[in-house]
N, C-alpha and C positions, 0 to 999 in steps of 0.2 A: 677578259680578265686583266691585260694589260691595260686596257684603257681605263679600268677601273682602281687600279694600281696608281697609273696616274695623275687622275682625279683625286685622290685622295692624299697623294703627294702633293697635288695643288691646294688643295685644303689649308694642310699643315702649311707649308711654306707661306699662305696668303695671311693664316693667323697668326704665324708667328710673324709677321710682317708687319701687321696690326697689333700688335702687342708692344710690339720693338717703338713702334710710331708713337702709340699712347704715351710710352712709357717718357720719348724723348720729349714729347710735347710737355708733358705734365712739369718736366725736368723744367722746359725753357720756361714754363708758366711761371713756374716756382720762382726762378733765378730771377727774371722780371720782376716779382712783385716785393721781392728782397729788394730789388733796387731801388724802388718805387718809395717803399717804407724807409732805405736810408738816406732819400735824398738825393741821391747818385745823378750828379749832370754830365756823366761820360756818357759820349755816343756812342752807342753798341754798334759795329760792323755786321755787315747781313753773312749770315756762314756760309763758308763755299759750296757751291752747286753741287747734289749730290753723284757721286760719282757712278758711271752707271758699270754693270755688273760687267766682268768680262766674260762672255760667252756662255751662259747656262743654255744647258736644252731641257726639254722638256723630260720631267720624271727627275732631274736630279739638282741637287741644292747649290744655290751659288755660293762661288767659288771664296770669296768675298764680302764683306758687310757691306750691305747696303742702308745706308743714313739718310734718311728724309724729315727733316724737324717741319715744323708748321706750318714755322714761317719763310720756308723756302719753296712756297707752296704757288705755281704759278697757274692762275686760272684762266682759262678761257671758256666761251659761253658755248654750249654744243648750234648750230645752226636750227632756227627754227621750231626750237623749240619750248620757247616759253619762259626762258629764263633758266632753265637748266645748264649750270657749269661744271667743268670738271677741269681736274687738275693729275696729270700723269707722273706714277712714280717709274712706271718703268715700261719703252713703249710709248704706241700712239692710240687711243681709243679712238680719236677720229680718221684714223690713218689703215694700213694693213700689217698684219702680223698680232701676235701676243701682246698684251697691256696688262699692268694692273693701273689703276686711277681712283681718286676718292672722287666722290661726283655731289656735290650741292643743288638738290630741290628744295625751291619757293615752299612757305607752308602751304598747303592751300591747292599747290601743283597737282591737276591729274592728268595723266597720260589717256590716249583714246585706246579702244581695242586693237591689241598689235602682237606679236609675234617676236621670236628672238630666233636666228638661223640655228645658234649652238647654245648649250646649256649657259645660264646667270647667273654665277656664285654671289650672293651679296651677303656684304656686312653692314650692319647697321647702326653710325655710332651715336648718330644724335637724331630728335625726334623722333616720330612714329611713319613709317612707312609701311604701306599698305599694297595688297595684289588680290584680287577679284578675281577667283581661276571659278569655273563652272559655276559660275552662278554665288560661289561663297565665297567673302569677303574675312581674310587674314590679316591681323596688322602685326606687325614690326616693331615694337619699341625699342629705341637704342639696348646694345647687347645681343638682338638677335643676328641668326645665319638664315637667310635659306638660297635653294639652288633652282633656279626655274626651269625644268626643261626644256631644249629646244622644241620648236613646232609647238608651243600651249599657247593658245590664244590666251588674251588675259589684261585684264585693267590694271593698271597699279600708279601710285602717287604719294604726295606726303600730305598727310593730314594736316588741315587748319592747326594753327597754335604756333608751331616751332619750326622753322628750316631744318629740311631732312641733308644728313652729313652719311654717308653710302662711302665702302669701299667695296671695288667691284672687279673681276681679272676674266680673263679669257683667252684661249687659243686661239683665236683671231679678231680679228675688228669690230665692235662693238658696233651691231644692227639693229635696227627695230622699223621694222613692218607693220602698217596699219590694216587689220582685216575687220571683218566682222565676224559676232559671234558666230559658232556653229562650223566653222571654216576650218 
């Protein structure tokens, strides 16, 4: 029960997380294209690195705002995999311990049959991302949630058309395991 208590507190806190994020994107988008429309030759300074949380644990809400605008967005390419990047807001996805991360797939990107050690919360905020569990084929269009169990074998990728834009958290290091079906 507790652990299902606090999955469900990781829920809330990842989407209001995503909400917070949208909202400030939209903010800087906005404020950009103001400038743009009046001409504005001042150099905009990059906003200070967001500052990271002082000590949450798990199951309880940080202490503090956490701000991560867009464009303070630093990517790096995950190893070997195709062209998949990600970008850490809190945490290391390729590292150990808890992370949240927005993560960038190619359109077109498909993973092979693999596995995850612990459950995959994803958010889904641009194009169509897809997962192949038993045989049936679920897609994603930006706006969607789902949670992948751990131990589910399973295909998943971003559909032709669009770069898929993912946020994604977890109580520890972000794995994935190549198996084959049936496994």
């Amino acid at each position: 029960m507790r652990a299902k208590a606090r999955s469900i507190t990781a829920v809330v806190v990842a989407m209001t997380s995503v909400a917070l994020l949208a909202a400030c994107s939209a903010d800087a988008e906005a404020k950009d294209g103001q400038q743009k429309e009046q001409g504005s030759s001042t150099a905009s300074t990059a906003p200070p690195a967001p500052a990271a949380p002082t000590g949450p644990t798990a199951g309880k809400a940080p202490s503090e705002l956490l701000s991560f605008p867009s464009s303070s967005r630093t990517w790096k390419e995950l190893p070997e995999s195709g062209g998949v990047k990600y970008a850490n807001v809190r945490g290391e996805l390729a590292g150990s311990g808890s992370y949240e991360a927005f993560v960038s797939f190619p359109a077109g990107k498909d993973n092979p049959m693999h596995v995850h050690s612990q459950d995959l919360p994803t958010v889904v905020l641009k194009g169509t991302f897809y997962a192949d569990i038993d045989g049936k084929r679920v897609q994603y269009p930006a706006g969607s949630y789902y949670r992948l169990p751990a131990g589910r074998p399973h295909l998943s990728g971003c559909e032709k058309g669009e770069d898929c834009l993912l946020f994604q958290y977890q109580d520890d290091h972000f794995d994935l395991e190549p198996t084959t079906a049936g496994q």
